[in-house]
PDBQT receptor file of N, H, CA, C and O in Angstrom, charges set to zero:
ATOM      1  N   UNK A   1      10.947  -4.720  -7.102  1.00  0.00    +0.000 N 
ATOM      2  CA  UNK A   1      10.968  -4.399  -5.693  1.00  0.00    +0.000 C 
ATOM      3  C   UNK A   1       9.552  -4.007  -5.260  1.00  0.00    +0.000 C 
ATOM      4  O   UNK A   1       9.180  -2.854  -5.480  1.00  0.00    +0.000 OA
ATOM      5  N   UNK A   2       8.828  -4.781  -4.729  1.00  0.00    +0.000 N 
ATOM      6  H   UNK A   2       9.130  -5.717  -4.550  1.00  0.00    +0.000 HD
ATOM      7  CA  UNK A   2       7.673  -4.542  -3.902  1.00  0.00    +0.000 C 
ATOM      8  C   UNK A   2       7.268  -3.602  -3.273  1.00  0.00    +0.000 C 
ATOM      9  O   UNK A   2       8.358  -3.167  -2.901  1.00  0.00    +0.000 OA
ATOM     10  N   UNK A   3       6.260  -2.671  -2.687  1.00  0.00    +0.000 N 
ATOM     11  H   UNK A   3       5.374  -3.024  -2.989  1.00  0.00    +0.000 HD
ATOM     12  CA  UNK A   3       5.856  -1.630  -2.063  1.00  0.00    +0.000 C 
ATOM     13  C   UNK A   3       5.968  -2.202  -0.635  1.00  0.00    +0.000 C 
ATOM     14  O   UNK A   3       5.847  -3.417  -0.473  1.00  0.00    +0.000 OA
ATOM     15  N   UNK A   4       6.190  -1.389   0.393  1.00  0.00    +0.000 N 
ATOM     16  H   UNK A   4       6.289  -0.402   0.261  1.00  0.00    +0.000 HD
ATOM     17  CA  UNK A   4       5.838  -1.894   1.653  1.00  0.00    +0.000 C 
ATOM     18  C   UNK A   4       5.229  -0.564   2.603  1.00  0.00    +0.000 C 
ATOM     19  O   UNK A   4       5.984   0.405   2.684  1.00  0.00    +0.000 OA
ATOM     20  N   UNK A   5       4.150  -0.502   3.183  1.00  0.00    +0.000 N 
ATOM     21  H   UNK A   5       3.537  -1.289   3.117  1.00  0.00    +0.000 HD
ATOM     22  CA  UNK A   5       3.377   0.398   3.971  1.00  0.00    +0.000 C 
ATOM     23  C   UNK A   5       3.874   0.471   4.751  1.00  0.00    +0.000 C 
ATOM     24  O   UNK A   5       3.889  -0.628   5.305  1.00  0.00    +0.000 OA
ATOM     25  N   UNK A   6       4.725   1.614   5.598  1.00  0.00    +0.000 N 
ATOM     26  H   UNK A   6       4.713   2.506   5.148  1.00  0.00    +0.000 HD
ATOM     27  CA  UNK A   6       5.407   2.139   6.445  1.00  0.00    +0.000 C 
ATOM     28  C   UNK A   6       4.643   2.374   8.261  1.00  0.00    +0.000 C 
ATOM     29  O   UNK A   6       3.430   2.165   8.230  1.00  0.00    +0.000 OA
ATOM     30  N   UNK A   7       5.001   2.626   9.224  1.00  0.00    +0.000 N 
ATOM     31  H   UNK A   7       5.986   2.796   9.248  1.00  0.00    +0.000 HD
ATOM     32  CA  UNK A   7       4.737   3.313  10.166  1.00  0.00    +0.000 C 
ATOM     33  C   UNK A   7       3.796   4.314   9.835  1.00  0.00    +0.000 C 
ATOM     34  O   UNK A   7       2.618   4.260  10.188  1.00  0.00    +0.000 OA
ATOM     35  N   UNK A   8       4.250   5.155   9.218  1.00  0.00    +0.000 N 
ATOM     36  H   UNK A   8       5.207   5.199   8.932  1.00  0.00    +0.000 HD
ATOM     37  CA  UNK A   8       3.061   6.079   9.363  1.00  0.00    +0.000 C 
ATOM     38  C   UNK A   8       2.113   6.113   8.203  1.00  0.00    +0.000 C 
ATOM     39  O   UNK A   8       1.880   6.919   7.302  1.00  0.00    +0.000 OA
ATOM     40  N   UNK A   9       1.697   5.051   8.523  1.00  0.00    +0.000 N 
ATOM     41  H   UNK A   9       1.886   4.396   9.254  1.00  0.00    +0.000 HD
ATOM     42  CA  UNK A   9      -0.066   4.438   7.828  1.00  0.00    +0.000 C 
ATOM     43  C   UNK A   9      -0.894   4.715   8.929  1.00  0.00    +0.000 C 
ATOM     44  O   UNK A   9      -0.935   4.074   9.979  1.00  0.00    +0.000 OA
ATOM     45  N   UNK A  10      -1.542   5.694   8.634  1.00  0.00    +0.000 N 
ATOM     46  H   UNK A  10      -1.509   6.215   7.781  1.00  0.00    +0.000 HD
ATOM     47  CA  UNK A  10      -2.996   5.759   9.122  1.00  0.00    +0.000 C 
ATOM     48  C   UNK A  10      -4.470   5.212   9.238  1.00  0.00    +0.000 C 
ATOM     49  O   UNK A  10      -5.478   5.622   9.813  1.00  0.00    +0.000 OA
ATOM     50  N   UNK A  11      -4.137   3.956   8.341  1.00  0.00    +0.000 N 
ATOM     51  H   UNK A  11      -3.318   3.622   7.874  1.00  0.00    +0.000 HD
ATOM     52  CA  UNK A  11      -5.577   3.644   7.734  1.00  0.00    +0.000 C 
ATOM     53  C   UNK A  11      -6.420   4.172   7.604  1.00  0.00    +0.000 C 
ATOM     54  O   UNK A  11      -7.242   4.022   8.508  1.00  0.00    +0.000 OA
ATOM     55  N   UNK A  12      -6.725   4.904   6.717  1.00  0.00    +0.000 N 
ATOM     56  H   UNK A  12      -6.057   5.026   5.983  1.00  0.00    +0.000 HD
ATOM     57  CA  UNK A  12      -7.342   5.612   5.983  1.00  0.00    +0.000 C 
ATOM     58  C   UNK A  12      -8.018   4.988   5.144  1.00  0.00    +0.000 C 
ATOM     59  O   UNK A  12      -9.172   5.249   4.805  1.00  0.00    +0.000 OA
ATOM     60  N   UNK A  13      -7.416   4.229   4.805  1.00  0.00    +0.000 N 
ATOM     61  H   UNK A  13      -6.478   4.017   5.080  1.00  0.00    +0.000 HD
ATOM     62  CA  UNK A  13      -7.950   3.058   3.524  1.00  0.00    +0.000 C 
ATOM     63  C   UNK A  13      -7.944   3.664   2.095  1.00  0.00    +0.000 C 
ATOM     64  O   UNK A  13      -8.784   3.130   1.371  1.00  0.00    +0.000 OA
ATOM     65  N   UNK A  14      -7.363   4.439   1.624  1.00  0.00    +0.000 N 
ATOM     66  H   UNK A  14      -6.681   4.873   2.212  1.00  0.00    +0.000 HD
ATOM     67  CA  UNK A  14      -7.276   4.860   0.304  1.00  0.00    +0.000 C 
ATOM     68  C   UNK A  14      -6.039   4.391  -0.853  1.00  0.00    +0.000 C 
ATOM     69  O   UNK A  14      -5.652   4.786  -1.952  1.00  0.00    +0.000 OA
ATOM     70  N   UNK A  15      -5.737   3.449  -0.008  1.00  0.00    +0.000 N 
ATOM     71  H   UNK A  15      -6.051   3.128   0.885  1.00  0.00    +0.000 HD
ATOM     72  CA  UNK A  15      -4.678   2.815  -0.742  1.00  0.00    +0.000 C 
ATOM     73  C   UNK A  15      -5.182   1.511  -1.993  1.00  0.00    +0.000 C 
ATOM     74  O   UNK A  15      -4.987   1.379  -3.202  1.00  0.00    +0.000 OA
ATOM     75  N   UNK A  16      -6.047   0.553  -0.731  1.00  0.00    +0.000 N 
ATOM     76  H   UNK A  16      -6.205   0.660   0.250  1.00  0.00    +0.000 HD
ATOM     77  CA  UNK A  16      -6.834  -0.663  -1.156  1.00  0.00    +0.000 C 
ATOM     78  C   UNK A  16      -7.419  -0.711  -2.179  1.00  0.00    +0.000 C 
ATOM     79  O   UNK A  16      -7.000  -1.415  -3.099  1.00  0.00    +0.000 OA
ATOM     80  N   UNK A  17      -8.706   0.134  -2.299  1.00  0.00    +0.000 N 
ATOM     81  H   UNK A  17      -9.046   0.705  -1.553  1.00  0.00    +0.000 HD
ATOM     82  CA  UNK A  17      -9.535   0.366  -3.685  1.00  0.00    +0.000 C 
ATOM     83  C   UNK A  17      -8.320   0.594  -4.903  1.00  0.00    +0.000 C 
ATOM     84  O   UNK A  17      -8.541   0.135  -6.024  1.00  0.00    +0.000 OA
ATOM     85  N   UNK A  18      -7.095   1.289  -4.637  1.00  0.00    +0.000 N 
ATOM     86  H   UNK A  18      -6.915   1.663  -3.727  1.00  0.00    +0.000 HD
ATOM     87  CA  UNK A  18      -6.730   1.984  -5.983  1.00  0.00    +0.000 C 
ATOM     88  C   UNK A  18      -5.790   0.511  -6.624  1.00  0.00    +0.000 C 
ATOM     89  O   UNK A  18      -5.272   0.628  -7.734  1.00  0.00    +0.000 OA
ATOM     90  N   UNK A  19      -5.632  -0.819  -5.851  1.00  0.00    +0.000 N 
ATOM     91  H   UNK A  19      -6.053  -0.915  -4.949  1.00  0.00    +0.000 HD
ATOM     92  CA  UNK A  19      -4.583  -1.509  -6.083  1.00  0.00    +0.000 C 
ATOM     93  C   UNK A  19      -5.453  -2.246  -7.064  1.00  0.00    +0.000 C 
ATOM     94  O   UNK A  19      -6.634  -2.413  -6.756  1.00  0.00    +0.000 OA
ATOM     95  N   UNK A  20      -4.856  -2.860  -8.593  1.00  0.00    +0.000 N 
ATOM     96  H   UNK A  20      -3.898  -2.725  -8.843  1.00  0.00    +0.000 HD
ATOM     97  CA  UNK A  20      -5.181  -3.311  -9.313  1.00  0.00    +0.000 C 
ATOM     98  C   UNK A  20      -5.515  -4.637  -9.290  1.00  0.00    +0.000 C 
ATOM     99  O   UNK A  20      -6.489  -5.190  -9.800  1.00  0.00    +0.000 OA
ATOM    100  N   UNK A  21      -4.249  -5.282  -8.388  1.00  0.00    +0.000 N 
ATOM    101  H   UNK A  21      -3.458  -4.833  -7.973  1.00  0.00    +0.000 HD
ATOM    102  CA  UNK A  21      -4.335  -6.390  -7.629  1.00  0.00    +0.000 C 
ATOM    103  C   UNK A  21      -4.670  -7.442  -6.484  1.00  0.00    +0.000 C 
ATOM    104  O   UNK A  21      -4.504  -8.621  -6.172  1.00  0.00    +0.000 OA
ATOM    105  N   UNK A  22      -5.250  -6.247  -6.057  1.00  0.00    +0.000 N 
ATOM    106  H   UNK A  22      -5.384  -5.289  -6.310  1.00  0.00    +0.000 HD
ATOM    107  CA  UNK A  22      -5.697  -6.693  -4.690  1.00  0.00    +0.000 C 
ATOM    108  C   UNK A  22      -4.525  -7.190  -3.534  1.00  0.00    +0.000 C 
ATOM    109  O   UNK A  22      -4.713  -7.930  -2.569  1.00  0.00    +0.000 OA
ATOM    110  N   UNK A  23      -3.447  -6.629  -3.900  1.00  0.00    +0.000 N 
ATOM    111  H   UNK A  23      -3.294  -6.027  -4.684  1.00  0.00    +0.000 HD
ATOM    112  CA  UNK A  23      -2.016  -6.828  -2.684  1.00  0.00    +0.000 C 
ATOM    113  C   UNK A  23      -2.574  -6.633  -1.729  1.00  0.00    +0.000 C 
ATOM    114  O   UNK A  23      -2.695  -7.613  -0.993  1.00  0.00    +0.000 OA
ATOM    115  N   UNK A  24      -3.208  -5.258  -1.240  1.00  0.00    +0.000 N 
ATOM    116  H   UNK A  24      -3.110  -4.462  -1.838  1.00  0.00    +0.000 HD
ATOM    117  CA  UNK A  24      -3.273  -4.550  -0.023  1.00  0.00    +0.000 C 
ATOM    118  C   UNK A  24      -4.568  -5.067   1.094  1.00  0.00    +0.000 C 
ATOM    119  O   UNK A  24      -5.736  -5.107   0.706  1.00  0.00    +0.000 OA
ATOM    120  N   UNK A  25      -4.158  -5.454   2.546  1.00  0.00    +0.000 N 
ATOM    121  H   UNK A  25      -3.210  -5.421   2.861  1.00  0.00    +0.000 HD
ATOM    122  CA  UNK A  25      -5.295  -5.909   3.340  1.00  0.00    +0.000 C 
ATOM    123  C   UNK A  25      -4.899  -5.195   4.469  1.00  0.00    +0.000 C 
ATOM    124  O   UNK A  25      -3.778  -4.847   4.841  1.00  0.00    +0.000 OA
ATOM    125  N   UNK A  26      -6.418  -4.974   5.131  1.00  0.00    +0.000 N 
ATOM    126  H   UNK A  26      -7.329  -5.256   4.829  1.00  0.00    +0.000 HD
ATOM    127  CA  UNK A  26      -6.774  -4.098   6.079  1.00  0.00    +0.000 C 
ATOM    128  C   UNK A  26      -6.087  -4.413   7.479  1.00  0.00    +0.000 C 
ATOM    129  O   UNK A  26      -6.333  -5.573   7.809  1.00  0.00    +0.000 OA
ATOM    130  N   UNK A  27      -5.241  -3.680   8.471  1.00  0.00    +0.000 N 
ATOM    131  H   UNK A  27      -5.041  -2.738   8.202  1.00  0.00    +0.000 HD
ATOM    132  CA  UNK A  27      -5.283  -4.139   9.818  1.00  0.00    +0.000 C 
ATOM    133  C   UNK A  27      -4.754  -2.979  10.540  1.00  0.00    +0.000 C 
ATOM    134  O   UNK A  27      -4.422  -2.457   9.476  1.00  0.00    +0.000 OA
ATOM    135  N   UNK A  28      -4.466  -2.311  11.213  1.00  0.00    +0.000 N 
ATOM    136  H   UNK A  28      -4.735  -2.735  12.077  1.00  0.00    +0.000 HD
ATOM    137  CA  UNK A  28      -4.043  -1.469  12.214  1.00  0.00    +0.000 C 
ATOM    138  C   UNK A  28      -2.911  -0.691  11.403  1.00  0.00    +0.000 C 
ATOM    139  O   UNK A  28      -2.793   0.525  11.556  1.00  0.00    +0.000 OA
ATOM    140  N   UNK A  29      -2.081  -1.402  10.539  1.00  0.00    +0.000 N 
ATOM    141  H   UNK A  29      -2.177  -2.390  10.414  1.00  0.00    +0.000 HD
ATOM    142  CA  UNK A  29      -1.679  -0.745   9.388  1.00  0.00    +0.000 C 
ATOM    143  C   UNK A  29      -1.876  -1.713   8.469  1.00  0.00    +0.000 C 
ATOM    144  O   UNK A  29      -2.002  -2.930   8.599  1.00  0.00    +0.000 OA
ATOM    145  N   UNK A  30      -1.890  -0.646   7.030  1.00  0.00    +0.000 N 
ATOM    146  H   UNK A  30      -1.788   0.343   6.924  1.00  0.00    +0.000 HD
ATOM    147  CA  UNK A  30      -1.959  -1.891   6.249  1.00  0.00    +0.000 C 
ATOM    148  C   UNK A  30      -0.958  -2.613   5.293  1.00  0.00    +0.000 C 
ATOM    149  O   UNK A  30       0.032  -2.085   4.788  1.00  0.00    +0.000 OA
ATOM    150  N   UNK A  31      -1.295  -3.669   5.153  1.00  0.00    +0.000 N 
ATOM    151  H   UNK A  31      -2.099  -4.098   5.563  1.00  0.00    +0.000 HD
ATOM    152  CA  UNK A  31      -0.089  -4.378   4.859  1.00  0.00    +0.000 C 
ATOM    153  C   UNK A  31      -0.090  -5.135   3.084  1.00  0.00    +0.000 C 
ATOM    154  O   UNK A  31      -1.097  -5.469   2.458  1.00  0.00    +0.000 OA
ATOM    155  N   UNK A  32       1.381  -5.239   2.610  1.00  0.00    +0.000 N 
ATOM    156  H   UNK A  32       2.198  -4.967   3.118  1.00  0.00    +0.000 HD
ATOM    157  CA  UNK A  32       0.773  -5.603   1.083  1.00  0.00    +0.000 C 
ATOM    158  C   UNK A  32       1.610  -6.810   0.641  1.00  0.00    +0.000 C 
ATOM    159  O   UNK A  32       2.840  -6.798   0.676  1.00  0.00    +0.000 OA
ATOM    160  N   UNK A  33       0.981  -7.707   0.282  1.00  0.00    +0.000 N 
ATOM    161  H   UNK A  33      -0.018  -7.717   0.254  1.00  0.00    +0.000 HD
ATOM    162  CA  UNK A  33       1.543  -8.651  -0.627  1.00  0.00    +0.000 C 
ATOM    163  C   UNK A  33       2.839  -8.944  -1.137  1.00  0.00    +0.000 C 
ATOM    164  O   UNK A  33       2.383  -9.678  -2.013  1.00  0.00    +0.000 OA
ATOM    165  N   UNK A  34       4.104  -8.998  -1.343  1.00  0.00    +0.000 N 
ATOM    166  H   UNK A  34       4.475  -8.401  -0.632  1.00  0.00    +0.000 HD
ATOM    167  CA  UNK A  34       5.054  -8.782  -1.675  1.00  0.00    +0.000 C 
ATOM    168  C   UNK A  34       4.994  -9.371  -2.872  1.00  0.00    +0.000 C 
ATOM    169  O   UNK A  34       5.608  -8.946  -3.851  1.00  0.00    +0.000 OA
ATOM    170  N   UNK A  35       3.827 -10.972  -2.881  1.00  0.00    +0.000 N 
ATOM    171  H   UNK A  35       3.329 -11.317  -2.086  1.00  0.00    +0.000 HD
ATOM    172  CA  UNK A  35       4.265 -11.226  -3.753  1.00  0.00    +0.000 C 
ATOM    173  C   UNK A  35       2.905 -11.080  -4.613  1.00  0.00    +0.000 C 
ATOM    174  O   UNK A  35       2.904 -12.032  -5.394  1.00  0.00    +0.000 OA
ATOM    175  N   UNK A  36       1.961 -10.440  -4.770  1.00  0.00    +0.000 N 
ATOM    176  H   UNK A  36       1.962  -9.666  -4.136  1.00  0.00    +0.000 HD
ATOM    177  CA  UNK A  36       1.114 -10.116  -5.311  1.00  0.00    +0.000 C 
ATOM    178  C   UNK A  36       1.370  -8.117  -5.866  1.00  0.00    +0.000 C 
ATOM    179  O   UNK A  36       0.734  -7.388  -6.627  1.00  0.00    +0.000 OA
ATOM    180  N   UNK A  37       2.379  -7.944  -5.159  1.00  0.00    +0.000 N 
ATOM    181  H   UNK A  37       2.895  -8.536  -4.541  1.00  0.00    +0.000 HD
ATOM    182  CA  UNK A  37       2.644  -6.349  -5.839  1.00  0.00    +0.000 C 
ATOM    183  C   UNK A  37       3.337  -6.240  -7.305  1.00  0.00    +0.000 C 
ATOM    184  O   UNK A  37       4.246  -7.044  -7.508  1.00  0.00    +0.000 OA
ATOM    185  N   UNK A  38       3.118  -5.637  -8.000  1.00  0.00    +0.000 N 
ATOM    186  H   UNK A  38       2.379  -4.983  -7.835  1.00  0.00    +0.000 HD
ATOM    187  CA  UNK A  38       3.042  -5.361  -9.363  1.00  0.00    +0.000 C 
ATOM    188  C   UNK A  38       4.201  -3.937  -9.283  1.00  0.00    +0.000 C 
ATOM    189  O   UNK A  38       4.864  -3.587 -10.259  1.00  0.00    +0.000 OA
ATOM    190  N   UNK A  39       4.254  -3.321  -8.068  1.00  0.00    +0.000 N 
ATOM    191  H   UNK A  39       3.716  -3.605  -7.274  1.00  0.00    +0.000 HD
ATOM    192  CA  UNK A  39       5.504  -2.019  -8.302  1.00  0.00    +0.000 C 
ATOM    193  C   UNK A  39       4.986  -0.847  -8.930  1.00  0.00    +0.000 C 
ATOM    194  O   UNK A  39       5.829  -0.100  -9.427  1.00  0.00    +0.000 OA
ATOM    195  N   UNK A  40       3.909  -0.556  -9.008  1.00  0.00    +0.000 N 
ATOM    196  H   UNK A  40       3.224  -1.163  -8.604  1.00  0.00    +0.000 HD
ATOM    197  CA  UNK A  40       2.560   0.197 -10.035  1.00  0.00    +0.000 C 
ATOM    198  C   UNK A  40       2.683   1.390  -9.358  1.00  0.00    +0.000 C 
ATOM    199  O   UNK A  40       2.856   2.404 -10.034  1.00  0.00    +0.000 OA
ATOM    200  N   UNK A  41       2.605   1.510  -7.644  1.00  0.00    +0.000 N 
ATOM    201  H   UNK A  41       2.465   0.687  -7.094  1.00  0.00    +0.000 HD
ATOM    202  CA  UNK A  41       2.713   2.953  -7.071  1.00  0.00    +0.000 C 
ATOM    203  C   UNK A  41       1.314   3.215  -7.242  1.00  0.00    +0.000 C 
ATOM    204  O   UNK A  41       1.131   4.418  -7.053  1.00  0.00    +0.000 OA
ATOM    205  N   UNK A  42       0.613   2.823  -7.422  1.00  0.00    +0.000 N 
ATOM    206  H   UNK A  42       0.762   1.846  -7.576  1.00  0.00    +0.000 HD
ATOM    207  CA  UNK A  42      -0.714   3.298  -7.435  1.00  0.00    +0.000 C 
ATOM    208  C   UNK A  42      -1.023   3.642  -6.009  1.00  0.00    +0.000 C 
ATOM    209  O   UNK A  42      -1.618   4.684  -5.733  1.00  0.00    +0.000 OA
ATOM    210  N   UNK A  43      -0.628   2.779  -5.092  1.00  0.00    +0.000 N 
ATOM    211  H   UNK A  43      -0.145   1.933  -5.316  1.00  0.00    +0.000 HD
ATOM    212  CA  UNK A  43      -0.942   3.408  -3.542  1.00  0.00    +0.000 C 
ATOM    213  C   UNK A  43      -0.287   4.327  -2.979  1.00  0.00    +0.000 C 
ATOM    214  O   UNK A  43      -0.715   5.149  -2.168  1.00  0.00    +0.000 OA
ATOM    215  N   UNK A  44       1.053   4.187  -3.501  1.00  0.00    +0.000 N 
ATOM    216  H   UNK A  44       1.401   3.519  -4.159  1.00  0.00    +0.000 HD
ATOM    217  CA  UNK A  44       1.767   5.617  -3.029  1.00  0.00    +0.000 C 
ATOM    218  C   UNK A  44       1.102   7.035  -3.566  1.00  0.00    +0.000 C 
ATOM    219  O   UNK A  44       1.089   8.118  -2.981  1.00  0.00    +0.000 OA
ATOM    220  N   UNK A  45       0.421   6.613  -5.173  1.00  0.00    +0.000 N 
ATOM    221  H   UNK A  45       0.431   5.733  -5.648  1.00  0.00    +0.000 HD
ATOM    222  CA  UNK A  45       0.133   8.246  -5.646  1.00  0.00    +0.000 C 
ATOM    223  C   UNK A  45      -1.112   8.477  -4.875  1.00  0.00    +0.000 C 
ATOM    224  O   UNK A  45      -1.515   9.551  -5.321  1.00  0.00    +0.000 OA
ATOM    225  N   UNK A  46      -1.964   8.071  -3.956  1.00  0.00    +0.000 N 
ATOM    226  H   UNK A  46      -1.637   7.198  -3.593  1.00  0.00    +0.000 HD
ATOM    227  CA  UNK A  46      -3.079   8.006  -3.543  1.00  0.00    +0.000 C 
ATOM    228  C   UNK A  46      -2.622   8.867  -2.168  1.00  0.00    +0.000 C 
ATOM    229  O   UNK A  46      -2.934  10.027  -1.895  1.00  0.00    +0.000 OA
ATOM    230  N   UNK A  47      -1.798   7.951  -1.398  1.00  0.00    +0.000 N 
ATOM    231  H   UNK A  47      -1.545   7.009  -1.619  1.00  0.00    +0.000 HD
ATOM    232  CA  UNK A  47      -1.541   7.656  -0.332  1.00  0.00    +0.000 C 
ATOM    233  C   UNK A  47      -1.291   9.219   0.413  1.00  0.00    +0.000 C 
ATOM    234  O   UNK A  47      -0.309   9.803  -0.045  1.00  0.00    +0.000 OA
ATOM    235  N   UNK A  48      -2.355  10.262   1.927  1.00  0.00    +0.000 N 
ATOM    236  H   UNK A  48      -3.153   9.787   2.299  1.00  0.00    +0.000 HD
ATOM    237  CA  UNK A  48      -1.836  11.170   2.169  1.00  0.00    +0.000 C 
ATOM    238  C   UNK A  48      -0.928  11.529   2.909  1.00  0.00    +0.000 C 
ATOM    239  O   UNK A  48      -0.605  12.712   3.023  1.00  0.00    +0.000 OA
ATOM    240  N   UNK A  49      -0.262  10.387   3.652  1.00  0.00    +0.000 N 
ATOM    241  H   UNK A  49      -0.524   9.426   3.560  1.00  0.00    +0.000 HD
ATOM    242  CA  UNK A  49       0.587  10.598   4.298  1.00  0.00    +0.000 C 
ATOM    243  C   UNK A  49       2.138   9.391   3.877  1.00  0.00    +0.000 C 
ATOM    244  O   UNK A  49       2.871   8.702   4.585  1.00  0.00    +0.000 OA
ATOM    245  N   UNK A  50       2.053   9.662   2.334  1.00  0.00    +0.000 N 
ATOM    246  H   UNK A  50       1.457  10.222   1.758  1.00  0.00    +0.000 HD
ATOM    247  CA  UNK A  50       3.286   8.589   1.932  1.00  0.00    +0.000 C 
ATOM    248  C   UNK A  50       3.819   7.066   2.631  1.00  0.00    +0.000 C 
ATOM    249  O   UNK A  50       4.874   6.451   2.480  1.00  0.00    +0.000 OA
ATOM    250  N   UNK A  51       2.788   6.814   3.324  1.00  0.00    +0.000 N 
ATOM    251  H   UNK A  51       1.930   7.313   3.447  1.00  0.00    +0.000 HD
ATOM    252  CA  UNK A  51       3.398   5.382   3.941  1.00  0.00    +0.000 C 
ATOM    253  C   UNK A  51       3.938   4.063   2.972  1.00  0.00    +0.000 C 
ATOM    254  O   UNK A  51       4.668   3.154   3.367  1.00  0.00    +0.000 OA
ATOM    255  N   UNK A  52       3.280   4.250   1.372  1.00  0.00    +0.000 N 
ATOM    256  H   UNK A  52       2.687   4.988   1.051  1.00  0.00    +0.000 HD
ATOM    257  CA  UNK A  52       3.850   2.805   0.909  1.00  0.00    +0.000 C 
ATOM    258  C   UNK A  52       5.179   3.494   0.351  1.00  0.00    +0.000 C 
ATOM    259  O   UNK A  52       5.415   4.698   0.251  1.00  0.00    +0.000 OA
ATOM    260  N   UNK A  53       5.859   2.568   0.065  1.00  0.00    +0.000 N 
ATOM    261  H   UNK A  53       5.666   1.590   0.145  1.00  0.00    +0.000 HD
ATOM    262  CA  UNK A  53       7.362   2.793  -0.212  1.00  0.00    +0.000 C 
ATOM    263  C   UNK A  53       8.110   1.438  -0.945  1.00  0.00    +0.000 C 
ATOM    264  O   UNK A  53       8.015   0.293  -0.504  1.00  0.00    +0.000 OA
ATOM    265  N   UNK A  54       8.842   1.819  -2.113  1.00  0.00    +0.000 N 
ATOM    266  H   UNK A  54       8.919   2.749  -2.471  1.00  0.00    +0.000 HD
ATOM    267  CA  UNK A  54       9.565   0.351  -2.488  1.00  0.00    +0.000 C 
ATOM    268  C   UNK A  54      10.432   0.366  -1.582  1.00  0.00    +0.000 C 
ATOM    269  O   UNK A  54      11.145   1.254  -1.113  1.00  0.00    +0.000 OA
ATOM    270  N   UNK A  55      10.233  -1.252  -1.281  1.00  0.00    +0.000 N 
ATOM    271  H   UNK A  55       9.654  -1.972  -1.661  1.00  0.00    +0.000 HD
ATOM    272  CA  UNK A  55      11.226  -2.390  -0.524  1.00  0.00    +0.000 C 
ATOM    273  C   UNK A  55      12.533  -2.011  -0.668  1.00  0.00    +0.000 C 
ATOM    274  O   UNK A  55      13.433  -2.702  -0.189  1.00  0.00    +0.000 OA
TER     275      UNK A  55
């Protein structure tokens, strides 16, 4: 089950750098790969306002 960046994404951008895979791209929120996500949580443990979330 894939991560998906919620509403309350701030862009902050501290999600991007931490993804191993490069899922995550920049826009007003940001948005991730479904099929490039790995399920790792690496952006959620980053993340300060919890926006990624499994699918």
């Amino acid at each position: 089950m894939a991560y998906k960046i919620g509403e309350e994404c701030i862009a902050c951008g501290s999600c991007q750098p931490e993804c191993p895979v490069e899922a995550i791209s920049e826009g007003d929120i940001y948005v991730i790969d479904p099929e490039k996500c790995i399920e790792c949580g690496s952006c959620a443990d980053v993340c300060p306002v919890g926006a990624p979330k499994p699918e």
